[in-house]
SENU-612581 format. One record per residue (C-alpha): residue in three letters; x, y, z. Coordinates in Angstrom, 3 decimals. Example, Ala and Ser with C-alpha at 12.3 -4.5 7.8 and 13.67 -1.06 7.14 Angstrom:
SENU-612581
+-----+----------+----------+----------+
:   r :        X :        Y :        Z :
+-----+----------+----------+----------+
: ALA :   12.300 :   -4.500 :    7.800 :
: SER :   13.670 :   -1.060 :    7.140 :
+-----+----------+----------+----------+
This chain:
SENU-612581
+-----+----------+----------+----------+
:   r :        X :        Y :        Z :
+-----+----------+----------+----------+
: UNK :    0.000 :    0.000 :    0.000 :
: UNK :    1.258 :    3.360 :   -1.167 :
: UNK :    0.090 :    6.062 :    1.333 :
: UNK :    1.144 :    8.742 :   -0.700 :
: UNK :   -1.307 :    7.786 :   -3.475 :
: UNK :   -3.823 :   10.209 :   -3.925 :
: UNK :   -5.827 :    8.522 :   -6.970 :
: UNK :   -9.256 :    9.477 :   -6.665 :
: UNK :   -9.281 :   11.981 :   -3.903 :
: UNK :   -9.992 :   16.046 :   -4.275 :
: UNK :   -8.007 :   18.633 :   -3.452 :
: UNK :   -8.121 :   22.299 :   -3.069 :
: UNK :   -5.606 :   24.653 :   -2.837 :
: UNK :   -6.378 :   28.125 :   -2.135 :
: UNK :   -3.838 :   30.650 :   -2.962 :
: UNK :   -2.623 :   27.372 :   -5.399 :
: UNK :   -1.671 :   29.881 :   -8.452 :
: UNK :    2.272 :   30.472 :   -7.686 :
: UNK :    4.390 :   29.745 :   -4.737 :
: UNK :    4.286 :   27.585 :   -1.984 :
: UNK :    0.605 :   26.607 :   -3.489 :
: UNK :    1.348 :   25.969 :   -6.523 :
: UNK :    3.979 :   23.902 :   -5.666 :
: UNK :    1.792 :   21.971 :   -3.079 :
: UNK :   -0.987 :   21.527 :   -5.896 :
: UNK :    1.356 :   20.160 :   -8.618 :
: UNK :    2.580 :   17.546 :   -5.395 :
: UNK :   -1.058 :   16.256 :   -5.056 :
: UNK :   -1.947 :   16.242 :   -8.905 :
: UNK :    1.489 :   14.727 :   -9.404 :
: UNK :    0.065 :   11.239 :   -7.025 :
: UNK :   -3.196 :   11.111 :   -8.631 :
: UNK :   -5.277 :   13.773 :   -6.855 :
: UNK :   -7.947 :   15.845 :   -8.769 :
: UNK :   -6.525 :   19.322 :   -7.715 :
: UNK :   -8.516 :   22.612 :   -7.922 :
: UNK :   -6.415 :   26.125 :   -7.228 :
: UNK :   -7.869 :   29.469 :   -6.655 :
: UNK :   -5.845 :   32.716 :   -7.533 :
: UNK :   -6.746 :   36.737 :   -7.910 :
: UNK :   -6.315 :   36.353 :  -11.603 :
: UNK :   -9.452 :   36.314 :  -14.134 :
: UNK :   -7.980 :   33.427 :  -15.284 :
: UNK :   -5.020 :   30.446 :  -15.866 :
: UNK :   -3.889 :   31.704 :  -18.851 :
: UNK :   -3.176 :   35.266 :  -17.037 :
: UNK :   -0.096 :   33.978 :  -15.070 :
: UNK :    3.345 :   32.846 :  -16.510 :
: UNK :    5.768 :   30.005 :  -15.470 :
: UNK :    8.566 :   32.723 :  -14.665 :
: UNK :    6.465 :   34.291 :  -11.904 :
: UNK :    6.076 :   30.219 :  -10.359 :
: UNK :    3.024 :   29.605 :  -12.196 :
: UNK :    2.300 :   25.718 :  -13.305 :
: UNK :   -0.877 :   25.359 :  -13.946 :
: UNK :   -1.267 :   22.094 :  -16.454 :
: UNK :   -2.987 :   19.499 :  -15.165 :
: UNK :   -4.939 :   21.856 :  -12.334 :
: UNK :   -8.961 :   23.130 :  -12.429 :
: UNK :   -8.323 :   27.244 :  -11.835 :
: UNK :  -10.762 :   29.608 :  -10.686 :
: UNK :  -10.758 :   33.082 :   -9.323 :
: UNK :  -10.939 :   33.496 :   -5.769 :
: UNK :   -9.943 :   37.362 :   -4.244 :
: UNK :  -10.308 :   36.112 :   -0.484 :
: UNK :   -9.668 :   39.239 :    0.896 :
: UNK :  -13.152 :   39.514 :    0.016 :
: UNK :  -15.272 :   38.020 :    2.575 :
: UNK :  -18.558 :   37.834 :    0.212 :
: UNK :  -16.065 :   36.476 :   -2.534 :
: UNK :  -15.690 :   33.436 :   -0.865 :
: UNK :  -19.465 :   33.368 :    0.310 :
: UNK :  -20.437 :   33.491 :   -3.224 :
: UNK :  -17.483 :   30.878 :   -4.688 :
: UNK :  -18.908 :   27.964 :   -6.079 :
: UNK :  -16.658 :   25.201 :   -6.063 :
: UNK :  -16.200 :   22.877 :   -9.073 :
: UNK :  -16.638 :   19.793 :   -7.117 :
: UNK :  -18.801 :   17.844 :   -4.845 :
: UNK :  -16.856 :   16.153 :   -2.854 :
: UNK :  -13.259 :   17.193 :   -0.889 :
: UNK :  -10.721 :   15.260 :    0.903 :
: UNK :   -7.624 :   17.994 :    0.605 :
: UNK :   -8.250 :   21.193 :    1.825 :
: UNK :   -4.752 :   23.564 :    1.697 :
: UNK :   -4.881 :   27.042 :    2.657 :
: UNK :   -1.591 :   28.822 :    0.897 :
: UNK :   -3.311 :   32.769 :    0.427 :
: UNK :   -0.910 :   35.376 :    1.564 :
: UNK :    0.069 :   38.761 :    1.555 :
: UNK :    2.329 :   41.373 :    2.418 :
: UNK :    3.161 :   44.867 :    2.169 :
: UNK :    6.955 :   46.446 :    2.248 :
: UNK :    7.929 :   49.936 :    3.193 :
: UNK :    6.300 :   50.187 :    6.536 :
: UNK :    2.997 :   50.137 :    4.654 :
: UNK :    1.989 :   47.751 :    7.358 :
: UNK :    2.366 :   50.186 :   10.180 :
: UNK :   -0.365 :   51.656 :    8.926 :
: UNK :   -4.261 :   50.808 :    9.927 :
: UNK :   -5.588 :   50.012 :    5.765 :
: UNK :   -2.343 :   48.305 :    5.195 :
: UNK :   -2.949 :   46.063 :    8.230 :
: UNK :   -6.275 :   45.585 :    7.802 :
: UNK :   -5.452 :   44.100 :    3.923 :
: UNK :   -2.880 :   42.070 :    5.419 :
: UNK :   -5.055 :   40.445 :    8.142 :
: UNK :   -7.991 :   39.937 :    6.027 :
: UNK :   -5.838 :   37.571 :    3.767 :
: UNK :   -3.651 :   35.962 :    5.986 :
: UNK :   -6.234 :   35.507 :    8.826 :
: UNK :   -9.497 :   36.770 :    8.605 :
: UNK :   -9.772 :   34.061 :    4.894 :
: UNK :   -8.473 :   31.376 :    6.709 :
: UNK :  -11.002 :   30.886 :    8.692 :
: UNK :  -13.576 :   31.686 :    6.154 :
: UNK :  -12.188 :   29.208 :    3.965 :
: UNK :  -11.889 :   26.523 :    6.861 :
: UNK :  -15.705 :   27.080 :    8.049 :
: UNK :  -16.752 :   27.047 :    4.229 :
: UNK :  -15.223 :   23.725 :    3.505 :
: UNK :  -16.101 :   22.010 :    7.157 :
: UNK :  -19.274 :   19.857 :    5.808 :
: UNK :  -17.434 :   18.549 :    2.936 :
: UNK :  -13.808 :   18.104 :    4.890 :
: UNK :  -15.981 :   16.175 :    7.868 :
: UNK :  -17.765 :   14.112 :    4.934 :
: UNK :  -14.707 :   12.537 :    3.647 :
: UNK :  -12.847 :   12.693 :    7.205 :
: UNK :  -10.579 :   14.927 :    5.580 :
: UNK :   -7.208 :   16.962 :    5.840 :
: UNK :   -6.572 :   20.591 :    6.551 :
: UNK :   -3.725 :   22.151 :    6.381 :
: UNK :   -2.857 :   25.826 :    6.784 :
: UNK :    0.455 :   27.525 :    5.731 :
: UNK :    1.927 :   30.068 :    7.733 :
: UNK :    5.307 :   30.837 :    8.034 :
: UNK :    8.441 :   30.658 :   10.576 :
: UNK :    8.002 :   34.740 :   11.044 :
: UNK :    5.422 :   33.003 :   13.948 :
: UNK :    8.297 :   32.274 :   15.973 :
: UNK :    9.872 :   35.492 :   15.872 :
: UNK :    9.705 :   38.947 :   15.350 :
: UNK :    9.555 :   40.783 :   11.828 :
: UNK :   10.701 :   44.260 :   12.229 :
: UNK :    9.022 :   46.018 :    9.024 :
: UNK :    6.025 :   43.766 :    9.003 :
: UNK :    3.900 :   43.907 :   12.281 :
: UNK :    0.846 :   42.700 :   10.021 :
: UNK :    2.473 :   39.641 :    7.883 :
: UNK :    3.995 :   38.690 :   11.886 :
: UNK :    0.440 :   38.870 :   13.704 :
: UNK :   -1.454 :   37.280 :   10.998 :
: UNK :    1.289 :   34.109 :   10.765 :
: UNK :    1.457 :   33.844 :   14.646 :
: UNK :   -2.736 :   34.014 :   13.973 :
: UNK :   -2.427 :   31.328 :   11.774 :
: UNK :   -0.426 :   28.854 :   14.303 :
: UNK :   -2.721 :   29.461 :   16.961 :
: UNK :   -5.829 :   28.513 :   14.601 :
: UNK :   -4.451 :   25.641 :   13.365 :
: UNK :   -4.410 :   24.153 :   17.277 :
: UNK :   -7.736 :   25.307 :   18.016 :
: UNK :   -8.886 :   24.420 :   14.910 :
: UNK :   -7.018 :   20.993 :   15.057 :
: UNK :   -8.865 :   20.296 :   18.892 :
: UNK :  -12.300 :   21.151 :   17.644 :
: UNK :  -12.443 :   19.622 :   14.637 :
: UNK :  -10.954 :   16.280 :   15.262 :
: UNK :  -14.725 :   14.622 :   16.607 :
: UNK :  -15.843 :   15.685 :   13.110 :
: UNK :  -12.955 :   13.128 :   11.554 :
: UNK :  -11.056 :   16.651 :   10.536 :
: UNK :   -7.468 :   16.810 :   10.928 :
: UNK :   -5.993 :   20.251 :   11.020 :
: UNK :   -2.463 :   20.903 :   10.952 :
: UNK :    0.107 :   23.773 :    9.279 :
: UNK :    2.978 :   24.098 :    7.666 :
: UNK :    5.501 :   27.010 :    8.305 :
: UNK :    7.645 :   27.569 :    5.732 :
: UNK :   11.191 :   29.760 :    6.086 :
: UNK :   12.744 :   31.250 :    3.792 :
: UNK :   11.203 :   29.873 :   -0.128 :
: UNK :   12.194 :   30.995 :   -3.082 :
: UNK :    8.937 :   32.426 :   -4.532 :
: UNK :    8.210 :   35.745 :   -5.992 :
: UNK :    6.866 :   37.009 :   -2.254 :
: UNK :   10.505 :   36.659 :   -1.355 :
: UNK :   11.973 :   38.622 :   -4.009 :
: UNK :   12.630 :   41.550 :   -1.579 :
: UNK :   15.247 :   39.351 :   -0.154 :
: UNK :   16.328 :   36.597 :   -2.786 :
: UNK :   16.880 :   38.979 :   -5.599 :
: UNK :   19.246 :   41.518 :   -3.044 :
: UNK :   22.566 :   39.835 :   -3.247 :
: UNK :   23.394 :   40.698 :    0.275 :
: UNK :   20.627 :   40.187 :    1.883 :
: UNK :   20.424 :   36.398 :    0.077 :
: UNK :   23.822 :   35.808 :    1.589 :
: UNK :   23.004 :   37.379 :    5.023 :
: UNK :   20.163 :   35.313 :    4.879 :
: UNK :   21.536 :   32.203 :    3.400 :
: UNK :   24.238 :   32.441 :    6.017 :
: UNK :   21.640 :   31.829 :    8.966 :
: UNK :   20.119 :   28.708 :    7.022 :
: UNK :   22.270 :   25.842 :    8.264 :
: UNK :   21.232 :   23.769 :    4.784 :
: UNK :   23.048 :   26.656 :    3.137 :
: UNK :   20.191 :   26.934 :    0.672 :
: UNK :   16.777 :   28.826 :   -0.118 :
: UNK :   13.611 :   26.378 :    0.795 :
: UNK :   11.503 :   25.117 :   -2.589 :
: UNK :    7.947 :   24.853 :   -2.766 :
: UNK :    8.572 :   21.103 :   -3.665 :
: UNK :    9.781 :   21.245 :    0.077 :
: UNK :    6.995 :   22.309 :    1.113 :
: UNK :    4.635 :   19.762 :   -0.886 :
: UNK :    6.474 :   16.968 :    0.774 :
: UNK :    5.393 :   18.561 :    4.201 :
: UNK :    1.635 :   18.492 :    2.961 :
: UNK :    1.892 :   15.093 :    1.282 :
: UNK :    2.824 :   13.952 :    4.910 :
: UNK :    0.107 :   15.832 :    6.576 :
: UNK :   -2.891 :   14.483 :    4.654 :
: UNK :   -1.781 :   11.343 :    4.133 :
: UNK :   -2.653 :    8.332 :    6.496 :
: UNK :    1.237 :    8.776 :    7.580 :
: UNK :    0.050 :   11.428 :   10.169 :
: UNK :   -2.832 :   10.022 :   11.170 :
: UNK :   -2.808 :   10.462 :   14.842 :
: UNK :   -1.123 :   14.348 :   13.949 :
: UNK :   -3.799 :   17.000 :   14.898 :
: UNK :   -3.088 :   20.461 :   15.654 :
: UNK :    0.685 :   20.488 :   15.080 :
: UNK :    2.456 :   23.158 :   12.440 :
: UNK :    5.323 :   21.790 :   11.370 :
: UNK :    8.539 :   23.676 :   10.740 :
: UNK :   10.307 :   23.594 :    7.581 :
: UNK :   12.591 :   25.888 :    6.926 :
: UNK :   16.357 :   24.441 :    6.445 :
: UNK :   16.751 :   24.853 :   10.116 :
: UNK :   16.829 :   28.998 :    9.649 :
: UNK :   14.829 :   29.148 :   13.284 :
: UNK :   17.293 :   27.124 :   15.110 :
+-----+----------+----------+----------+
């Protein structure tokens, strides 16, 4: 028995259009999974494989989830779901997070959506006895100087994923996160594509290398797969050992 075999079960991956998501989709299609992917875009065609876009093989749709009636009104393409991976993020440089609109925008993705999402999805997740997972990031384990809102909506995150994790396991749910350091994605750029700050930053990785988001599908192949089965409310660190 292969328990990474995901022939005939659904996933969704919100946020699955680049990135860490994307990466985590293309996992799941990659061992059989039928894998849908929301992204802000009108549609798949509108993103490009140099911004971390694969999106063969994948059913898109457009999902802005910092719109809370958005994903009231989202209609999913399927009627049944075993997968459900929350990847959304944002984040806003040059101190626009100190102030209130910029850390309101931030929130209402990184947060506020997650649970919307999560509370959308509960009926069919508790149907199939399902698999949650929520990505956050290792900024939940320490502070982010220029970023109070991207820092309070990860730690968020964390904290939801245990509560979440407790109360949803007598519905068959299991909840559990992923917290990703430093990945190579086009959020990232303000670091990877700054020479020094990639060393600086490399330097405190004790791998010696920037995280992939085929890293972090491995993480969320583990997660929903029968391998973690008695795994509820844990996030799970992987990040090249940068929090160490």
């Amino acid at each position: 028995m292969n328990e990474l075999d995901f022939s005939g079960k659904q996933a969704l991956v919100v946020g699955g259009s680049s990135g860490i998501g994307n990466g985590i989709a293309q996992a799941f299609r990659a061992r059989g999974a039928r894998v849908a992917v929301c992204g802000t875009r009108a549609k798949a065609g509108d993103y490009s494989a140099e911004e971390g876009s694969h999106l063969e093989g994948l059913d898109y749709a457009q999902l802005d989830v910092s719109n809370p009636q958005a994903i009231d009104k989202y209609a999913p393409s399927f009627a049944k779901l075993d997968v459900l991976v929350l990847a959304q993020g944002a984040v806003i440089y040059r101190r626009g997070e100190f102030e209130m609109d910029g850390f309101r925008k931030v929130l209402e993705v990184n947060l506020m959506s997650l649970m919307a999402c999560a509370t959308k999805f509960h009926a069919m997740l508790a149907a199939s006895k399902g698999s949650l997972i929520i990505v956050s990031s290792t900024a939940a384990y320490h502070s982010t100087k220029g970023n109070p809102a991207y820092n309070a909506s990860k730690t968020g995150a964390v904290g939801l994923t245990r509560t979440l994790g407790e109360a949803w396991a007598g519905n068959g749910i299991r909840v559990n996160g992923i917290a990703p350091g430093l990945v190579d994605t086009k959020m990232t750029k303000a670091t990877t594509a700054n020479p020094k700050r990639l060393e600086g930053a490399l330097e405190r990785i004790p791998l010696k290398r920037l995280g992939t988001p085929a890293d972090m599908a491995g993480a969320a192949l583990f997660l929903a797969s029968p391998l973690s089965s008695y795994i509820i409310g844990q996030t799970l660190v992987v990040d090249g050992g940068l929090i160490l």
